[in-house]
Structure formats: structure tokens, C-alpha cells
N, C-alpha and C positions, 0 to 999 in steps of 0.2 A: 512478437506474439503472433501465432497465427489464427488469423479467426476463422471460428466455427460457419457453418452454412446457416446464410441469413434466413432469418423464421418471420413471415407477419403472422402479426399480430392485432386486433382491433382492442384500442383502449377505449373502454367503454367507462366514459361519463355523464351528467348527469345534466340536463337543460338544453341550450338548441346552437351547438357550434356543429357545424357538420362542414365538410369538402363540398364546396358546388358541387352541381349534379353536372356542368358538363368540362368539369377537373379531365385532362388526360391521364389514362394511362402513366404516361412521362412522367407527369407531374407529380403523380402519387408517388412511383420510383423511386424520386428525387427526394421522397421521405425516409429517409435510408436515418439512423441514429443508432450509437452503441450504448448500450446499457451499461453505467461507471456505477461499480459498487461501492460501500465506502468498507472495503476489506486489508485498507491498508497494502493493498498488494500491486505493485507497478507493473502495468501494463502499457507495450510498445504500440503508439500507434502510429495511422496511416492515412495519409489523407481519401477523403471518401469524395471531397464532389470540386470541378473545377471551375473557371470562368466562363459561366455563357450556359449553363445548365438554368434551369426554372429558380433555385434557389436563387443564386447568382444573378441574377436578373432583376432582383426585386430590391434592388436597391440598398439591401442592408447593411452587404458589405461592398467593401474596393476589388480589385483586381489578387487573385492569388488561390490556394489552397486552402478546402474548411475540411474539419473535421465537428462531426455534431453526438452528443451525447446527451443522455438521457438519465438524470438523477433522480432518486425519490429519497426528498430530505425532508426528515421528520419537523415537525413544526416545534419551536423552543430548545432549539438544535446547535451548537457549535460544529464546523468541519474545519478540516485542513485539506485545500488543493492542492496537489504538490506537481510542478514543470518542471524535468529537465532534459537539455537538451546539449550535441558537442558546442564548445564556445568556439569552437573556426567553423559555425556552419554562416553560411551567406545569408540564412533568412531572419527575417524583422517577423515576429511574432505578435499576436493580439491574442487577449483573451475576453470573450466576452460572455453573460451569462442573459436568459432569456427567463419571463415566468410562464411563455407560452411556446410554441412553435416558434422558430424564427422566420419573421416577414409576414406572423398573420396578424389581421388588422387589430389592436390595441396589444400584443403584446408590449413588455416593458422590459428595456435593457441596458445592462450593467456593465461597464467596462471597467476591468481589471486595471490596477496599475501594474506597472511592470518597470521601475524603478526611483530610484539609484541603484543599481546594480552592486551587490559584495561579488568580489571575485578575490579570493584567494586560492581559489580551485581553477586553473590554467587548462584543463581539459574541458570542464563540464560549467554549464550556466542553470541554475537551478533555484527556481521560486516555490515559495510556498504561501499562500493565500490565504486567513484564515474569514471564514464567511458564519454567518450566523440566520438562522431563518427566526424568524418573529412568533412568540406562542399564539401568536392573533390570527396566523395564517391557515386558514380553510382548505387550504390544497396543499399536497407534498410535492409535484412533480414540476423541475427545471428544466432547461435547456443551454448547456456549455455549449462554444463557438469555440475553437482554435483555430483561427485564420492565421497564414503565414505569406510573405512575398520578399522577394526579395530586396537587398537596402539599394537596387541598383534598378533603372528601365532595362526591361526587356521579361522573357518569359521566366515563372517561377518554376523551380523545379520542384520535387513534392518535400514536405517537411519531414524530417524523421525526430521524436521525439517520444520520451517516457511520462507517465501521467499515471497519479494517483488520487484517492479520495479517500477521507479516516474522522472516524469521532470517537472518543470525543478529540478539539481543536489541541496542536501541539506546542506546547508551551517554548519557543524560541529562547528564554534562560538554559534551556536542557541540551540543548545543540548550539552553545558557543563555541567559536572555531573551524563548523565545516566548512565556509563560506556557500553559504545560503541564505537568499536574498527572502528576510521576511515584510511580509506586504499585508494591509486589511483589502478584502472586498467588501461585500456590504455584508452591513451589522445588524441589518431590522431587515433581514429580505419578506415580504409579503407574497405567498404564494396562493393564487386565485382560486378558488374552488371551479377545479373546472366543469364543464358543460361540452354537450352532445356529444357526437362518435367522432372520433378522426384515425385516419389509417396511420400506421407508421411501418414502416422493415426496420425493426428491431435487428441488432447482433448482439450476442451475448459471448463473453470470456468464456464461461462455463455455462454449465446445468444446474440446477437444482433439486434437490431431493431431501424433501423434510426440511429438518433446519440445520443439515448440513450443505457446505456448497464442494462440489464435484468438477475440479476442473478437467474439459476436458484435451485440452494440451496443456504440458509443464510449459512452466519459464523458457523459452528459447536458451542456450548452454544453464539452463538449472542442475545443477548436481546432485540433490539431494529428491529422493526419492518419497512422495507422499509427505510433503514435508508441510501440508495443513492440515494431514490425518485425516483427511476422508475415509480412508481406505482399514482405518481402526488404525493396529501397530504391525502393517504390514509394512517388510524391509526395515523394521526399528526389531531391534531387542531391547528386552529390559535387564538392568544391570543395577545392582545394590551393593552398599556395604554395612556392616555391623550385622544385626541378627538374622535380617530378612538374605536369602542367598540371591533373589531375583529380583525382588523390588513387587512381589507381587501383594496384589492390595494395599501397595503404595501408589504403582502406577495404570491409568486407566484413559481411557476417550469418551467424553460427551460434547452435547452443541457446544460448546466452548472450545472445541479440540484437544490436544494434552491435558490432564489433569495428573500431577503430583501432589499428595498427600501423607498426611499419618507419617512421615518421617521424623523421627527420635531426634534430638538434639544430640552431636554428633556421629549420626550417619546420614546415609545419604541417597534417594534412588533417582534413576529416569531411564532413561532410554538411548542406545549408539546406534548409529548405521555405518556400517562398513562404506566405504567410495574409491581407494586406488585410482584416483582419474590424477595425469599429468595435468600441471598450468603450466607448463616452463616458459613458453612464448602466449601467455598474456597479458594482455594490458591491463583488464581489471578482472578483479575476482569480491564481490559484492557480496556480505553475509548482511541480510537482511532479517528481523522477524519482530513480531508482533506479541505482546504476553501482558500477565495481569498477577499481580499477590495480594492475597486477601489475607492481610496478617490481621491480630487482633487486633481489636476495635475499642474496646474497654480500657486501655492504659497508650501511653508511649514508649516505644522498646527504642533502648539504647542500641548502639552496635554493639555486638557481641556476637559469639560459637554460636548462639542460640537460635539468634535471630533470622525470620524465614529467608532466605535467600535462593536464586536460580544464579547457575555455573553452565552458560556455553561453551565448550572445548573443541577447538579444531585442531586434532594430530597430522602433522605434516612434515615432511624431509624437503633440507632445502636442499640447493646445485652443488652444493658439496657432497653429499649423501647424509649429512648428521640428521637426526633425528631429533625431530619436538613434541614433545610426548609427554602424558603428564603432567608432573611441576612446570615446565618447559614447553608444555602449549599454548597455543593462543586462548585464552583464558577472557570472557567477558563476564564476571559477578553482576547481580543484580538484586538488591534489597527492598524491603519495604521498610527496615528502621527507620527509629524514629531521626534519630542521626548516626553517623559517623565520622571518622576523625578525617584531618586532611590525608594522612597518608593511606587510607583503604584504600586497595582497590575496589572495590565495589559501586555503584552506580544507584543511587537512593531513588526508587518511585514511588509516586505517589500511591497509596495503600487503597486497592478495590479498583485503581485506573488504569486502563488499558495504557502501553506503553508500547513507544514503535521506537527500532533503533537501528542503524546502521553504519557497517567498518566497513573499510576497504581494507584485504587483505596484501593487496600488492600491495600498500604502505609499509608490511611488517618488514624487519629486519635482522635474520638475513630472508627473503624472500621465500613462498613456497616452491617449490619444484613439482612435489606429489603429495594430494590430499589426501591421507591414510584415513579419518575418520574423524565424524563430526557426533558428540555427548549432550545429552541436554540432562542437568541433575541438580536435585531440588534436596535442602537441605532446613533444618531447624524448620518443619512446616508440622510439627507434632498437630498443633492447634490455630492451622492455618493451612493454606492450600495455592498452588500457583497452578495457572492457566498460561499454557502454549497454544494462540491459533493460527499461527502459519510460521515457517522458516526458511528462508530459500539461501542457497552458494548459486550463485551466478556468474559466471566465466563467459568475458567477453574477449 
């Protein structure tokens, strides 16, 4: 990820904490923090401050690489942290969470566990934290630590790792199998109402506007263009089938991003983007996205034709030249039924609850070669509606 040009900012709170008046320069500097949205969206980061800096000094941490972020978690709040990082990297990771600045006098500090370790993913090490803030708490705003150094004496080199933040909390029944290590942080976090002015340098992933969010660099190799719809349905067509020819006034963007609706039971509409992008020589190719169905509420729907469902489709030609297309694509269903049977494909969530999911597409078999085109299409939502707020293909 490459970050934007750091902006200060004055957080203006309320009572009598202020910066000594004869704080350097330096020291202010040294207030550097990134702003972690909880957008479900993984952002690569980097470490920002080293040993022997003002922070570094104060005793907080040991010797190594910190990275600092800046959360604003709603009070009576579930999250999911999520870490991951290569598992041949050399460094020894910490996590730790702060209710104030780290190093100023009464903050209060949390350390993360960080095992027994699942590893049945040989490339990657990947935790997920589930933390919770207490409705008792009078302030929103935290502070994340990723300290890292290495398992060996001598100098650390900088950390490279991925990090996200998401609510509501992700239920680890629903991701058995990826080997991903789940972990509690704290359950009752208390966060202070805070007091007086303090400077920070803020950076931010993106912009803001309204209440949409405006990134403003894609995913480093992101493939998919506008693929949280900021930008409305530009680079998307709409595509339908049965009476409507386009899907129009089935398909639309609000704060919530994609909305598909008013689809008839047995047809179907949403949206394709065209991509032509080679993977043949990579390692990973990551479909990530974030969605939501609001099926009825008044009854329990069985699986069936009827039933609201979302249909991801990645069209792609593998090293042979065959084509997977259609019946024959990579095909992720997703439900809000009330059940379904063992053999669906389909994937049941929970009804009105945001839902985050991820494939690795270098698993398929036979592999891709070329990404022809990525579908997103909503079916059985006559009297029901499904929300898309972000989608990424990632090619590493």
C-alpha cells in the first residue's frame, strides 16, 4: 500500500491533557500514527518509527520496529483484528493496544496473545483477534502497537506485514480450515473520555467524502477496478437476465456500495467488469470482498430457487488455453437461507450481517493463466436486497 502524504491534524478534546510547552519539535514528529478503518479492507503496512527515536526511549517497548495506529471504536462494539504475515519471515511479532497515546503517563496497555499458532498454510501466518470495547466506555479512540524484532541478537530489519480491522466480530465456525490462528484480546476494553489538545501526524489509506470512502491508491496488483464503488458503476456494466435486458432498477450504489434488488425469482441481475490481466507466474491471486442480504425477516426460508442469494463469478483460461466460463467458472454462492442441504454449494449468512470472505484463487485447479472477467449477481431478492461494499482480485 502506498501511503498518502501525511496531514496534521489537532484532536481536539475535552479537559486539561495537553503536550508540555517545552515538547520539541522532534518529539511531536515522533507523533506519526495511521488511521486503521474497520473497512474490512487489508492494508500493507510499514514500519514507521525505530530504536532510539523519543517514542523508543520511553521505555514502553524493547528494541525493534513499531508501527502505530489510530482506531476509533464505537463503545458496545465487537471487532476482528486481523495479522498476517510470510511464515519464513525472521521476525518475532507483538501486538499491543493502548487507551491512550503510547508512553503518556496513565495510559493503560493490552497485550495481544499471539499463540498456539494454526499452521496449515505453509506460506502465510495469520491471526485474527477478536476485541470488544465495553458500552460503559466514554471515549472511542485507541492506539494499536505492532512492534516486531527479530528471533536472533543483532539489528532488526523492517517488518513487512498485512493488517485489517472489521465489525461486526468474525465468527471463526465460518472459516474452518483456512489455518488461521483465532485469538481473544480484551472483552471489556474501557476507553477514557479523553481530555485536552494533543497533536498527532495522522496518515490516512484514503479520503473521505460524505459517507462514502474514496481510496485514493488501489490495492498494490489490485485487478479490479473501483471495486468499493466510490466511483458509482464506473468500469462495471450491468448485466440481467429474464424480463429486465440490463438489470436497470434492479441495480444501483448507495452508502452501503452495490445494492441489488427487486430481482424475480428465477432471474437474475448485477454487474461484470471486463480484466484480460495475465497471472501465469504468480504466487497468489486473493478474491477478497465484503457483503450483506437482507432477506425476509418475518418467516425462515428454506433453500430453494427462490431464496435471496449473491453468485461471484471469475471467468478465466488456464495454461492450456481452455476456458472457464459460465457453468465452468469459479463460482462463490452466498445465502441468507434459512438452511440448506449438505450438498449446496452455497455458503449460508447470517441475515442483515455484514459478511467478509476470502479464496485463494491459485488453489483452483487447473490454475488461471488469464483473468477474462470478474460478475457479481444477485438472485431471488424480489423482497429482499443484497449489499456489495468492497471487492478486490489481488495478484501477488
Amino acid at each position: 500500500m502506498k501511503r498518502s502524504q501525511a496531514v496534521m491534524i489537532a484532536v481536539l478534546l475535552t479537559a486539561a491533557m495537553t503536550l508540555p510547552a517545552h515538547a520539541s519539535s522532534n518529539r511531536q514528529n515522533n507523533r506519526r500514527a495511521t488511521f486503521l478503518p474497520a473497512t474490512s479492507e487489508w492494508f500493507e503496512a510499514r514500519p514507521d518509527y525505530r530504536p532510539g527515536s523519543a517514542l523508543g526511549r520511553n521505555g514502553a517497548f524493547g528494541k525493534g520496529y513499531y508501527s502505530i495506529y489510530l482506531m476509533d471504536l464505537a463503545p458496545g462494539t465487537d471487532y476482528t483484528l486481523g495479522m498476517r504475515y510470510p511464515a519464513d519471515s525472521a521476525q518475532k511479532p507483538s501486538v499491543l493496544l493502548f487507551d491512550n497515546w503510547p508512553g503518556e503517563p496513565g495510559a493503560k496497555r493490552y497485550k495481544f496473545p499471539m499463540g498456539p499458532v494454526v499452521r496449515t498454510n505453509y506460506e502465510k501466518i495469520e491471526y485474527r483477534w477478536r476485541l470488544a470495547v465495553s458500552p460503559r466506555s466514554e471515549g472511542s479512540l485507541a492506539f494499536l502497537v505492532i512492534e516486531s524484532k527479530q528471533n536472533f541478537s543483532g539489528t532488526a530489519d523492517p517488518f513487512r506485514y498485512f493488517i485489517y480491522l472489521t465489525t461486526p466480530a468474525i465468527s471463526p465456525i465460518r472459516q474452518i480450515g483456512e489455518g488461521i490462528t483465532y485469538l481473544r484480546g480484551p472483552s471489556d476494553l474501557i476507553l477514557p473520555e479523553p481530555s485536552g489538545t494533543v497533536q498527532y501526524i495522522v496518515e490516512y489509506p484514503y479520503t473521505m467524502t460524505g459517507d462514502r470512502r474514496i481510496r485514493e491508491q488501489d490495492l498494490d496488483g489490485n485487478l479490479i477496478e473501483n471495486g468499493n464503488f466510490s466511483r458509482g458503476l464506473r468500469y462495471w456494466e450491468m448485466v440481467a437476465s429474464g424480463s429486465s435486458t440490463n438489470g436497470s432498477g434492479q441495480v444501483s450504489v448507495g452508502n452501503d456500495g452495490l445494492r441489488l434488488g427487486n430481482v424475480n425469482p428465477g432471474e437474475s441481475a448485477g454487474v461484470r467488469q471486463s480484466i484480460k490481466r495475465y497471472v501465469r507466474d504468480a504466487r497468489s491471486l486473493l478474491l477478497s470482498s465484503a457483503l450483506r442480504i437482507d432477506g425476509p425477516t418475518s418467516r425462515r426460508l428454506h433453500q430453494s430457487d427462490d431464496s435471496p442469494m449473491l453468485q461471484i463469478s471469475i471467468c478465466y483460461v488456464d495454461k492450456k488455453g481452455n476456458e472457464h466460463c459460465g457453468e465452468g467458472a469459479y463460482q462463490r454462492n452466498l445465502t441468507a437461507a434459512g438452511r440448506r442441504s449438505e450438498n449446496s454449494r452455497s455458503t449460508e449468512v447470517e441475515n442483515g450481517q455484514w459478511y467478509r470472505f476470502e479464496d485463494e484463487l491459485m488453489d483452483l485447479d487447473p490454475r488461471p493463466d488469464v483473468i477474462e472477467s470478474i460478475s457479481i449477481m444477485g438472485s431471488g431478492l424480489k423482497d429482499s436486497e443484497a449489499w456489495i461494499d468492497s471487492i478486490s482480485l489481488v495478484v501477488r
